[in-house]
C-alpha positions in Angstrom: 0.0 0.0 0.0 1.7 3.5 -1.1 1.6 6.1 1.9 0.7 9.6 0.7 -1.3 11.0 4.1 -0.1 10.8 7.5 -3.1 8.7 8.3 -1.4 6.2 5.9 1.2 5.7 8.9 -0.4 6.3 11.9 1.4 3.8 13.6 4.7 5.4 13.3 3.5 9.3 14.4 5.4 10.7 17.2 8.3 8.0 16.6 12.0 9.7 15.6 12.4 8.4 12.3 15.1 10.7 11.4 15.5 12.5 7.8 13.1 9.3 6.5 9.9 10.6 5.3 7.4 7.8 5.0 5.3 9.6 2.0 5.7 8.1 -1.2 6.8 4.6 0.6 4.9 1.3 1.1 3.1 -0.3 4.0 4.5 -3.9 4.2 2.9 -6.5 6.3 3.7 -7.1 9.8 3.1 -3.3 10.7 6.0 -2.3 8.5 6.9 0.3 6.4 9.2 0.7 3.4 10.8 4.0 2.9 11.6 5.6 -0.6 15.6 6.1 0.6 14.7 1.9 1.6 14.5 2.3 5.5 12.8 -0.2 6.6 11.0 0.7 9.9 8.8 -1.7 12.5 6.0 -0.4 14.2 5.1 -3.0 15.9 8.9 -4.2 17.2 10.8 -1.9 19.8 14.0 -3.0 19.4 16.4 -1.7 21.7 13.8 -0.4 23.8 15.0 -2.7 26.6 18.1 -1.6 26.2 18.0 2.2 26.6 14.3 2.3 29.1 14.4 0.4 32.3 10.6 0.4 33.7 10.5 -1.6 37.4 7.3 -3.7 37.4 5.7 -3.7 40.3 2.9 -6.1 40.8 0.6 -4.8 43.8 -1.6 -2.2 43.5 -0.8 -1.2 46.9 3.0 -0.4 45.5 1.8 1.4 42.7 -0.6 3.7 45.1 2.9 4.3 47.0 4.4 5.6 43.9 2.4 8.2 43.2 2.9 10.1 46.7 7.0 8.8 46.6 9.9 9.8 44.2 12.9 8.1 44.3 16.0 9.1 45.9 18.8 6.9 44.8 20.0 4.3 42.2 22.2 2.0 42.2 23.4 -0.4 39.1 24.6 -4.1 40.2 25.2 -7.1 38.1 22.1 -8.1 37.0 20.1 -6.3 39.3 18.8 -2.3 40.1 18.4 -0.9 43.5 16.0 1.7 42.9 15.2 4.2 46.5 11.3 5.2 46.4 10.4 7.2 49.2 11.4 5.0 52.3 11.6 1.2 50.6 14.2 0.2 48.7 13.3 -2.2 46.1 15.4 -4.4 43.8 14.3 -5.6 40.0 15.6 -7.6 37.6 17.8 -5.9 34.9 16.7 -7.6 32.2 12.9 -7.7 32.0 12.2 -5.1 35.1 10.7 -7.6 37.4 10.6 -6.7 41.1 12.7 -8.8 43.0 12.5 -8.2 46.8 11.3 -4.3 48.8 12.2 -3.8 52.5 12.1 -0.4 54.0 15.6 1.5 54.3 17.7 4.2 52.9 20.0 3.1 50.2 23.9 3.7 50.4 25.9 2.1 48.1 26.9 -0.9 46.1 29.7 -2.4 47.6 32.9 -3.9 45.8 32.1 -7.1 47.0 28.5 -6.7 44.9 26.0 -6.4 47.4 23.7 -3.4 48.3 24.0 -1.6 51.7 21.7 0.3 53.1 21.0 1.6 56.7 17.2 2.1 58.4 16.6 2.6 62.2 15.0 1.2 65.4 14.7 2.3 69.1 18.5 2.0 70.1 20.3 2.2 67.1 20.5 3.0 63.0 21.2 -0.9 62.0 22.9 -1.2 58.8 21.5 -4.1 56.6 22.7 -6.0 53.6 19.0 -5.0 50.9 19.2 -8.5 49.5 18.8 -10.6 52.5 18.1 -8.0 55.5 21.1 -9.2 57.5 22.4 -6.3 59.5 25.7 -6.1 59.4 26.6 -3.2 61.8 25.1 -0.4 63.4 25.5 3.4 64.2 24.5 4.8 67.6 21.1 6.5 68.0 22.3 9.9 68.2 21.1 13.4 66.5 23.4 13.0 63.0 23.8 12.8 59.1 24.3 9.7 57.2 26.4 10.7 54.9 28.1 7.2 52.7 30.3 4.2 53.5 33.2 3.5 51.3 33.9 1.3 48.7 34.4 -1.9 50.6 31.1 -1.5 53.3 33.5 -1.5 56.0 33.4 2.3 56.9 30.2 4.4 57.3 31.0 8.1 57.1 28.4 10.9 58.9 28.1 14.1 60.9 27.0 15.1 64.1 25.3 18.9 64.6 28.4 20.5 65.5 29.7 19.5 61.9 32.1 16.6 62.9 32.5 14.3 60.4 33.0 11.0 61.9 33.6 7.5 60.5 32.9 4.2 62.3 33.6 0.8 61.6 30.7 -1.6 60.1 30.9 -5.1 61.9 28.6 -6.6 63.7 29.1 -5.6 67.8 32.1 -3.4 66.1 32.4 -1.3 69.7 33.1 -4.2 71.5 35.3 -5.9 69.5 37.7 -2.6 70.0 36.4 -0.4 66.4 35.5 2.7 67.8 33.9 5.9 66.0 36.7 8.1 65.5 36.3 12.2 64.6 38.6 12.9 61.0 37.1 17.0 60.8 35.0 19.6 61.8 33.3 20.7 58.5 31.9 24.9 58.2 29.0 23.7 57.1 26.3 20.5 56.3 27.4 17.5 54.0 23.8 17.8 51.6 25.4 16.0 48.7 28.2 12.8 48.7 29.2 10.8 45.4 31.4 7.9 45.1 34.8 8.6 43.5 36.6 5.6 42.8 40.3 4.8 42.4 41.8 6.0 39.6 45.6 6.9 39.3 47.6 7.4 42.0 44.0 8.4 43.3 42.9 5.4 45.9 39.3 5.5 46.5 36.7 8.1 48.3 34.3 9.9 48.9 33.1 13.3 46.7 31.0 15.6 49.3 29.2 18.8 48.8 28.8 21.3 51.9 26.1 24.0 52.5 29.1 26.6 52.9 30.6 26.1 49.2 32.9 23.8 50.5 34.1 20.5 48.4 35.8 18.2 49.8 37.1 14.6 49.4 37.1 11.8 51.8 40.0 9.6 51.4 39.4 6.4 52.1 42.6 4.6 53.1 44.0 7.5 55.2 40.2 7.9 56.8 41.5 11.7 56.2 39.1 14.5 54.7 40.8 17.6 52.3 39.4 20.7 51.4 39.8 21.2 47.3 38.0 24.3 47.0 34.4 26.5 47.3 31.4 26.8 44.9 29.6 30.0 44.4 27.4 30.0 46.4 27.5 26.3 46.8 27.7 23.1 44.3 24.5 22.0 42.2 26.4 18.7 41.5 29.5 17.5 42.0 31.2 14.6 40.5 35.2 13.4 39.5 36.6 15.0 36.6 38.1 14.4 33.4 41.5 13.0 34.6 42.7 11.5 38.8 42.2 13.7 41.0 40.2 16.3 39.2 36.5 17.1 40.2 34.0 18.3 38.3 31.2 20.5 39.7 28.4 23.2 39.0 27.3 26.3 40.9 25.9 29.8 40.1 28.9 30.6 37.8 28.3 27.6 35.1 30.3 24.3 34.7 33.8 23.8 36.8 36.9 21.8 36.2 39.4 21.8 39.3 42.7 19.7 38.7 44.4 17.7 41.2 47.0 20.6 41.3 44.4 23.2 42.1 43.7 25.5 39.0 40.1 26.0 38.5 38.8 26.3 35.2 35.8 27.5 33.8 35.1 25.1 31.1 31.0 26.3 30.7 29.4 29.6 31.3 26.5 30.0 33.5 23.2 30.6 31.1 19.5 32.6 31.6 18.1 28.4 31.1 16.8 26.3 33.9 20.3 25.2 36.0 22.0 21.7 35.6 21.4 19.8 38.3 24.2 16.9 37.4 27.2 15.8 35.3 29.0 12.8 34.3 32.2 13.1 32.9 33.2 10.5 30.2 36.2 7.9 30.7 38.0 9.2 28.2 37.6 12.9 29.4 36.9 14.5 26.6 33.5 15.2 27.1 30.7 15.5 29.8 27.1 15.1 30.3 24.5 17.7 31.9 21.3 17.0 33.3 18.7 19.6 34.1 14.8 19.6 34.8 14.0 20.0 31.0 17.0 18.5 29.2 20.1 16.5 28.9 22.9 17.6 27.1 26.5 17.0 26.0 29.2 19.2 26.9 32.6 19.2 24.5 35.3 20.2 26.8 37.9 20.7 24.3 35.5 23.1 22.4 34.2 23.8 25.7 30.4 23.8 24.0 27.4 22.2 24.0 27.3 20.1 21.0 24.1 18.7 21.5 21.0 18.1 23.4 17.7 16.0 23.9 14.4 17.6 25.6 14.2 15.2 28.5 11.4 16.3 31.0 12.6 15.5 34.8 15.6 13.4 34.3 18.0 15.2 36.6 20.2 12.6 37.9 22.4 10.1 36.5 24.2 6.9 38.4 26.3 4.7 36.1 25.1 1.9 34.1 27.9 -0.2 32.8 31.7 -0.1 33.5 32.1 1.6 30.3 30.9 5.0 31.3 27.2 4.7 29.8 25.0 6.2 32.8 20.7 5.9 33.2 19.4 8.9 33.8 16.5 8.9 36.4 14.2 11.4 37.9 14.7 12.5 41.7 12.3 15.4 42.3 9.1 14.4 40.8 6.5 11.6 42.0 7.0 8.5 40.1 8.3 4.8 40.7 11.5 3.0 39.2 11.9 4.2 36.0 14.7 6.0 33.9 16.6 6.2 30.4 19.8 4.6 29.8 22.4 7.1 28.1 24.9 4.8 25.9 28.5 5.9 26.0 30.2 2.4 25.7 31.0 0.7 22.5 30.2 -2.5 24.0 26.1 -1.4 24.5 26.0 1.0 21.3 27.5 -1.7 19.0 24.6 -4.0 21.3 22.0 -1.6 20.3 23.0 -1.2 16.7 22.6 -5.2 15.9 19.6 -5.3 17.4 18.2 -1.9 15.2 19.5 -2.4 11.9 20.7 -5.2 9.1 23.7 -3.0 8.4 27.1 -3.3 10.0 30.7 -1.5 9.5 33.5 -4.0 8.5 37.2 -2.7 8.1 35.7 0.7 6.7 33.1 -0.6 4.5 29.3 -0.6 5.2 27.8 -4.5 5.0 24.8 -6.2 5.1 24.9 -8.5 8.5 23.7 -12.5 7.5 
C-alpha cells in the first residue's frame, strides 16, 4: 500500500524516524513500512527499547498507590540487578525484564565492591545497617542526632556528621564497639554535608568519597588515610558534583556555570552560567573529553575541548544520572518528581552502542566498509 497521508502511517506518528519521510513509501505486512531512501521501519517491534528504558514492574496495587505520593532518591546499578530508592523502601528488580525482586524499607547507600547493596534504616537503640538482598544487618550506628552521609567502597566504613559539623567515620561489623572499632572524629566541617558521590580509584588516586557542603565547601574523603581535604568552594554552593576528566580532578556546577578543578588546584571555567533552567548533574566521560549535563528539561553533551554544547535531547525530569555499565554509559533517572522506578539509559560504551546497533538495523561497518549483516 503506497503512503501519501499521514493517516497512511499512523502507527509510526510521534516516533523519531530521522531524515526518512514515509510519503511516497509502502506499507508492508507485519506493521512495517518501506521508505523511498529503503529504510525499513517496524511499528510494531521496539527494538532496543529494553536496552535504553528500564521500567520496574511492580505487581501490587498497593505499590503502585505508594508511587504516586513517593519519588525516588537513589539508584544504584549491580550485576544483574537495580536498587531503585522510592520514598522509604528500597526495592530491587531484575535488569533484564524489570521484574521486582524483593522491597524492604531502608535508605539506600551504596553498592559495595564485593556486589551487594548496603543500606541503613533505624529502630529504638540504634541505626542498623542491613545488607538489601537478604536484610542481615551487618553493623550499626549509635542512635544519636546526625547525618548519614556514605560508607566506602568496601562496606567497612560508614561516614556521617554530628550537629556541630564533625565528620566521623565508624567501623561496620557486627558488635564493632566491643570488639575494639570505635567511631573516631577525621574534621569539623563549616558547614552541612547535603550531597556525597562515590569517587573511585583511579591513578595514584585510591578511593573516596566526593562531598558537597552548605558553605561552598568541596571536599574529598580519602578512604585509606580515613583523612578529609578541602579542594575548594562553589559560588554560592555546588549543584552537583562529581570526579573529573583526569585523577584527581572534580568536576562541579554552581551559580557561575560548569567547573573543572585539577588535582594541582587550578580551576577552570570550562561552561558559562546561562539565563536556562540550572543543571542539576554531570557525568564526565572515561575518556575525558566530554561530559554530560542533566537539568529539569534536558540532557545535554558538553565538548570540553570546544568547551560547547554540541548537543542536546528535551528530557522532561531526568535530573540525575548513576552509572550503568563499566564503560561510562549512565541511566538517567528522575529524583524530584513523584513516580516509581523508572529511567533512560544514556549509551557511552562501545560494548552497548554496537549492542544496540545489531539489534536496530541489518547494516554493520566492516574494516571501513558498510555490509549487510547474515
Amino acid at each position: 500500500m503506497p503512503l501519501s497521508t499521514p493517516g497512511d502511517y499512523d502507527e509510526l506518528v510521534g516516533k523519531d524516524l530521522g531524515p526518512y519521510s514515509p510519503i511516497g513509501g509502502w506499507k508492508l505486512k507485519g506493521h512495517r513500512f518501506l521508505t523511498r531512501d529503503l529504510v525499513l521501519f517496524n511499528a510494531g517491534d521496539r527494538a532496543a527499547a529494553h536496552m535504553l528504558h528500564f521500567q520496574g514492574q511492580d505487581e501490587s496495587a498497593a505499590a503502585e498507590g505508594k508511587m504516586q505520593s513517593d519519588s525516588v532518591v537513589a539508584v544504584e546499578r549491580g550485576e544483574g540487578e537495580l536498587a531503585f530508592q522510592v520514598g522509604g523502601d528500597i526495592r530491587l528488580y531484575a535488569v533484564l525484564d524489570g521484574k521486582r525482586v524483593i522491597s524492604r524499607p531502608g535508605h539506600l547507600l551504596r553498592r559495595c565492591r564485593s556486589g551487594r547493596f548496603l543500606a541503613w534504616t533505624h529502630d529504638k537503640t540504634s541505626f542498623p545497617l542491613i545488607d538489601v538482598a537478604s536484610g542481615a544487618v551487618v553493623g550499626a550506628a549509635p542512635l544519636e542526632p546526625l547525618l548519614v552521609i556514605g560508607a566506602d567502597s568496601g562496606c567497612t566504613a560508614l561516614y556521617t556528621q554530628r550537629l556541630d559539623g564533625t565528620l566521623v567515620v565508624s567501623p561496620i561489623a557486627p558488635n564493632a564497639t566491643a570488639a575494639g572499632g570505635e567511631a573516631r572524629a577525621i574534621a569539623v566541617a563549616d558547614g552541612y554535608v547535603f550531597d556525597a558521590r562515590p569517587s573511585p580509584a583511579r591513578g595514584s588516586f585510591g578511593p573516596g568519597l566526593w562531598l558537597a557542603l552548605s558553605s561552598g565547601a568541596i571536599a574529598r574523603i580519602d578512604e585509606q588515610s580515613a583523612s578529609v581535604r578541602v579542594v575548594g568552594y562553589a559560588s554560592p554552593r555546588a549543584f552537583a558534583v562529581a570526579d573529573g576528566p583526569h585523577p584527581g580532578d572534580v568536576a562541579y556546577v554552581d551559580a557561575t556555570g560548569v567547573i573543572v578543578q585539577s588535582a594541582s588546584g587550578k580551576v577552570d571555567r570550562v561552561l558559562d552560567a546561562s539565563a536556562e533552567l540550572p543543571w542539576d548533574d554531570l557525568s564526565v566521560s572515561p575518556d575525558g573529553t566530554s561530559m554530560l549535563l542533566a537539568s529539569a528539561d534536558r540532557i545535554a553533551a558538553l565538548d570540553l575541548g570546544r568547551r560547547e554544547i554540541t548537543g542536546s535531547l528535551p528530557i522532561e525530569g531526568k535530573g540525575r544520572f548513576s552509572p550503568w555499565d563499566k564503560d561510562g554509559s549512565v541511566i538517567a533517572w528522575s529524583f524530584d518528581r513523584v513516580g516509581g522506578a523508572e529511567g533512560l539509559v544514556i549509551p557511552r560504551g562501545v560494548p552497548l552502542a554496537r549492542q544496540i546497533a545489531a539489534a536496530v538495523s541489518n547494516l554493520a561497518v566492516d574494516k571501513g566498509k558498510l555490509v549487510i549483516r547474515r
